[in-house]
C-alpha positions in Angstrom: 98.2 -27.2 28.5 94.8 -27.4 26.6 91.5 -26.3 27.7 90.1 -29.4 27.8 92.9 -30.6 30.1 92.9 -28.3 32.3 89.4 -28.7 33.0 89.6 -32.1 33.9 92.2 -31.6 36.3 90.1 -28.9 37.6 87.4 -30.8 37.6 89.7 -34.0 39.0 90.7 -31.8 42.7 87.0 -30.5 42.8 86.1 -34.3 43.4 88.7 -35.4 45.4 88.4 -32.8 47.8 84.4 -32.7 47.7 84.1 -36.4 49.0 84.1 -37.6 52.2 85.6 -40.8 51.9 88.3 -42.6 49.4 86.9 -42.6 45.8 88.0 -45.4 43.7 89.6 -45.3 40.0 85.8 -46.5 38.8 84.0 -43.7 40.7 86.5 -41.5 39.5 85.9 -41.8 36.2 81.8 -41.9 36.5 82.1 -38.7 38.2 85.1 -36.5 36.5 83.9 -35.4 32.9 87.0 -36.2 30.7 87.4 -39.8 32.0 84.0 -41.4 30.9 84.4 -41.2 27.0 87.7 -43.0 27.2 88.4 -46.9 27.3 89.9 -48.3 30.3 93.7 -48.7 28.8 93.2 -45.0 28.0 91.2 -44.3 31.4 94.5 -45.8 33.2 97.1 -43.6 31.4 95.7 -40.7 31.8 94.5 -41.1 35.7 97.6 -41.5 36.6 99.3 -38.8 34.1 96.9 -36.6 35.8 97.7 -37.7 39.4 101.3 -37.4 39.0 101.0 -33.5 37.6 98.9 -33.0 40.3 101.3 -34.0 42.7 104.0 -32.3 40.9 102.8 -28.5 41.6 101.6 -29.6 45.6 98.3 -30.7 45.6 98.5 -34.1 48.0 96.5 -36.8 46.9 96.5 -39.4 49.5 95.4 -43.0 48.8 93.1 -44.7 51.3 91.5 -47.8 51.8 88.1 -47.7 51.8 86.3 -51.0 53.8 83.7 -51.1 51.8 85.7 -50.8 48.9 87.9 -53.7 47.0 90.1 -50.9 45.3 92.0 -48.3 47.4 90.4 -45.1 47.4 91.6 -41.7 46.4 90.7 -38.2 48.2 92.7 -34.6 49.0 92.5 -34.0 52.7 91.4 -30.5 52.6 93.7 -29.6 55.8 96.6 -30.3 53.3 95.4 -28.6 50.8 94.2 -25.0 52.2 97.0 -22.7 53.1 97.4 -21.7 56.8 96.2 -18.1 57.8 98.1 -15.5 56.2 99.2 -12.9 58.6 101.6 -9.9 57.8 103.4 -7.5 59.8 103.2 -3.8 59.0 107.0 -4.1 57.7 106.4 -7.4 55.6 103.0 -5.8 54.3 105.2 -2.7 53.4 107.4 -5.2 51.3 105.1 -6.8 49.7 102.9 -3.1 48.6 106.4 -2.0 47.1 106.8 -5.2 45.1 103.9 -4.8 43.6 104.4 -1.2 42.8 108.0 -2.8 41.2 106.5 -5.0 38.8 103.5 -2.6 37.3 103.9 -1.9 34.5 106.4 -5.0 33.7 105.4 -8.5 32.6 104.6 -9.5 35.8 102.4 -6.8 36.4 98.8 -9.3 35.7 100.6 -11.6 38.5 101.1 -8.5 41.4 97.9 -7.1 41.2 96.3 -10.7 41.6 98.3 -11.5 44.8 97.8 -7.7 46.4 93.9 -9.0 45.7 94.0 -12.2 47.1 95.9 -11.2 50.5 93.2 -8.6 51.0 90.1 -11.4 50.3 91.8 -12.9 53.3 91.8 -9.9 55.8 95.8 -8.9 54.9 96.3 -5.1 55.1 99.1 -4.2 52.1 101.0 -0.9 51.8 100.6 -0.5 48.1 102.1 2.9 48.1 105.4 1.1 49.8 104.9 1.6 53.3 107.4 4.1 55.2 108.4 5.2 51.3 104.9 6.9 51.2 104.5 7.1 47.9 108.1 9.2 47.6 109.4 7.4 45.4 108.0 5.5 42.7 110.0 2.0 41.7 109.6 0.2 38.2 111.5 -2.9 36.6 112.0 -2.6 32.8 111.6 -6.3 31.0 111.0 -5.4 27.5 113.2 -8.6 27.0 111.3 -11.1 25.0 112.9 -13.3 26.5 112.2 -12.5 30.1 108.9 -14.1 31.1 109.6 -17.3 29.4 113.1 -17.7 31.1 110.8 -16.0 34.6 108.8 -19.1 34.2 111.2 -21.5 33.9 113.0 -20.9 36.7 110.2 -20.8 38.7 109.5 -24.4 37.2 112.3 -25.7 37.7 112.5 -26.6 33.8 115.4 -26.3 31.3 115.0 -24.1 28.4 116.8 -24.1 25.1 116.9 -20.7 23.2 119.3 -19.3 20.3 122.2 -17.1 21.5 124.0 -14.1 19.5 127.3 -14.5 20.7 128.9 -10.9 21.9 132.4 -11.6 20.2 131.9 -13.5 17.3 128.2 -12.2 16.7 127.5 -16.0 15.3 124.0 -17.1 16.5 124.1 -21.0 18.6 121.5 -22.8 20.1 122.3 -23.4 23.9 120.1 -26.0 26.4 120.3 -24.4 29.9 119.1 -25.3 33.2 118.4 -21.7 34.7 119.2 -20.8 38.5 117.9 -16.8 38.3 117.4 -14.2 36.4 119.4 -11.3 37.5 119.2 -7.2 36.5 122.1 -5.5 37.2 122.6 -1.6 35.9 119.7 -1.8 33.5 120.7 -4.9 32.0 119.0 -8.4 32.4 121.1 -11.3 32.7 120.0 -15.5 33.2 122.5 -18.1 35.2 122.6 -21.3 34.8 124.0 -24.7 33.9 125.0 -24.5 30.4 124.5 -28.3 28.8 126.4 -27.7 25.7 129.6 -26.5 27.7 128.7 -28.7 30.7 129.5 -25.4 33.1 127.8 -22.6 34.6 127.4 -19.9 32.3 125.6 -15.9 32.0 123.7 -15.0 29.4 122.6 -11.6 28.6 118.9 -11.6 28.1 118.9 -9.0 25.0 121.6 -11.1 23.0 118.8 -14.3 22.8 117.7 -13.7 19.3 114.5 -15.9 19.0 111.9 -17.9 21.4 112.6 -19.7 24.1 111.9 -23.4 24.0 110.8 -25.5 27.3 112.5 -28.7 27.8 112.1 -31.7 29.6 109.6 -32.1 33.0 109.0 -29.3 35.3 110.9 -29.4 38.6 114.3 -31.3 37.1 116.2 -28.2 37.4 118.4 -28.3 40.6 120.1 -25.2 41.8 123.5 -25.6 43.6 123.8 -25.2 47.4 126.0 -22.1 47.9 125.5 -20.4 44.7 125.2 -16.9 44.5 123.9 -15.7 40.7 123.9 -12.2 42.0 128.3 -12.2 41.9 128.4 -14.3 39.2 126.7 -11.6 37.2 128.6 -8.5 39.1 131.7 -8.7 37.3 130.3 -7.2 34.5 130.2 -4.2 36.2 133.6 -3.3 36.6 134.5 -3.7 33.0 135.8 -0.7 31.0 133.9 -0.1 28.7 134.5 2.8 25.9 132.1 5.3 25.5 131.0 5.6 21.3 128.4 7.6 19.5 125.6 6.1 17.4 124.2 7.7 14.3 120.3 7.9 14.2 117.6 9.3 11.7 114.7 10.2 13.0 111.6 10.9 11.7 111.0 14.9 11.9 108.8 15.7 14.8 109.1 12.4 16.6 111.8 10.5 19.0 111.8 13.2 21.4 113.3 10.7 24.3 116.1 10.3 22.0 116.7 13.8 21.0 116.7 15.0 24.6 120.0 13.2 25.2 121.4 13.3 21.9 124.2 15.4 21.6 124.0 17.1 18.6 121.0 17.6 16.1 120.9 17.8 12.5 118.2 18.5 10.0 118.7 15.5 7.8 116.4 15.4 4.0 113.4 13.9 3.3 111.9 14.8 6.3 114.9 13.0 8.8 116.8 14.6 11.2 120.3 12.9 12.4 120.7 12.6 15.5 124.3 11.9 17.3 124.0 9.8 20.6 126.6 8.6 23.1 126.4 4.7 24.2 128.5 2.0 25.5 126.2 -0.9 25.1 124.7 -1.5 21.6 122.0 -3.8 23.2 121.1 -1.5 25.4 121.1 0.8 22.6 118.8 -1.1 20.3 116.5 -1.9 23.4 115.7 1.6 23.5 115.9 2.4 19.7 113.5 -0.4 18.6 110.8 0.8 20.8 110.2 3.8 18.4 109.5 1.5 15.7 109.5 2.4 12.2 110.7 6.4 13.6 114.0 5.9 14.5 116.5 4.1 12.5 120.4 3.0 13.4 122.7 3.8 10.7 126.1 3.7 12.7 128.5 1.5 13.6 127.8 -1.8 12.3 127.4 -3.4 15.8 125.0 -0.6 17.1 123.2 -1.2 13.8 123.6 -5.2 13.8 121.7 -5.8 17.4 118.6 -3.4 16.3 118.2 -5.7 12.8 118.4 -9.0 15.6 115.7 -7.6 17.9 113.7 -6.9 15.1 114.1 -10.4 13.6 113.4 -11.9 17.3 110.4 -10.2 17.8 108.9 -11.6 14.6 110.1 -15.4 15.3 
């Protein structure tokens, strides 16, 4: 959305909720800056684009007729539009103090700290520290996904998305449209359910294997999720898959990487100022997750697939 939109619609719920009886479409547009320069066709359009958005994320217009108006009158009743007193019990605060203390240092970080600071403008005491946890132990969420806040958003939207997907067998890169239900973590992994479009079925897609942006489509709140559904099983299967345990050839950079030469197991001085490092994995995602984030230090020489999904996080994050 553009700056100069959002300010009109900013601008738009400031004066419905300012007056204290129905304003009409003309008084509307005298008053909101945005509406004046435009002609009435174009005045028309966009009034009631912007009433319908409005509407759209909660805020209740009502229209009223005003007796000493011809027009009906427009106005946000500001009983519908405040949120009721906020009030917490020491367990709930607890909760919402170790959700916070969850999502620090992860994409939703910015998003935490701004509801912990709102709850306390309005007189809510919040255990930051986690309540009855005490500050024993410390929780974090790791999203260095790309893909994660986009695909966070859209299921809060209620909005398909369409993103390009490295398929884990065939390795081939498709486009898929999906209408996402959740976003689920399970053992280190992130994972998005949904209804796949292209396949016309639920689906799970593995958050490190999208290898590019992802793309809204459509209108915000389209996405419907299924009574019943429960993303959390159709993502646990994964976890009782064998999965063989390989080891991953690495150079590193001499003096650097030491989070991957603690659990190597087995060092080598390498030439040119590399050492080679020998490190067990299972996942070669998960792998290149960790791998990429010592940028231009570490490089994957071995196997192919280990190798493969470092070169297409690389290429994602440029895209």
């Amino acid at each position: 959305m553009s700056r100069r939109k959002t300010e009109r619609l900013l601008n738009l719920v400031i004066c419905l909720l300012a007056t204290r009886r129905p304003l009409s479409a003309e008084h509307i547009r005298q008053a909101v800056p945005g509406y004046d320069a435009a002609n009435d066709e174009a005045f028309q359009r966009m009034f009631e684009r912007d009433k319908n958005e409005l509407r759209e994320i909660g805020i209740p217009i009502e229209v009223q007729k005003d007796p000493w108006e011809e027009d009906p009158g427009y106005r946000i009743v500001r009983q519908a539009y405040e949120l009721p007193e906020i009030t917490l019990e020491p367990d709930e605060a607890a909760v919402v103090g170790l959700a916070a203390q969850v999502w620090q240092r992860a994409s939703l970080a910015e998003a935490a700290s701004g509801a912990l600071l709102k709850l306390r403008a309005g007189g809510v005491e919040t255990d930051e520290a986690g309540g009855m946890l005490g500050g024993a132990l410390e929780l974090r969420v790791d999203t260095r996904d790309p893909a994660f806040p986009a695909l966070w958003e859209a299921v809060r939207d209620r909005r398909a998305v369409r993103f390009p997907y490295r398929a884990a067998a065939s390795e081939s890169v498709l486009t898929r449209t999906v209408e996402p239900w959740g976003v689920v973590s399970r053992r280190g992994r992130w994972y998005v359910v949904g209804h796949d479009r292209d396949r016309g079925a639920s689906r799970v897609f593995r958050l490190s294997r999208i290898s590019g942006p992802v793309v809204p489509v459509g209108r915000p709140g389209t996405v419907v999720v299924p009574d019943g559904v429960d993303i959390t099983s159709m993502v646990g299967y994964r976890d009782d898959m064998t999965v063989q345990e390989r080891t991953a050839l690495i150079r590193v950079r001499e003096g650097a990487c030491q989070g991957l030469r603690q659990v190597a197991k087995a060092v080598r001085q390498g030439r040119d100022g590399w050492d080679e490092l020998d490190v067990d994995f299972t996942d070669p995602e998960r792998l290149a997750g960790w791998v990429v984030g010592f940028a231009a230090d570490a490089e994957v020489v071995g196997p192919p697939d280990a190798r493969e999904a470092v070169i297409c996080r690389l290429k994602g994050a440029l895209t």
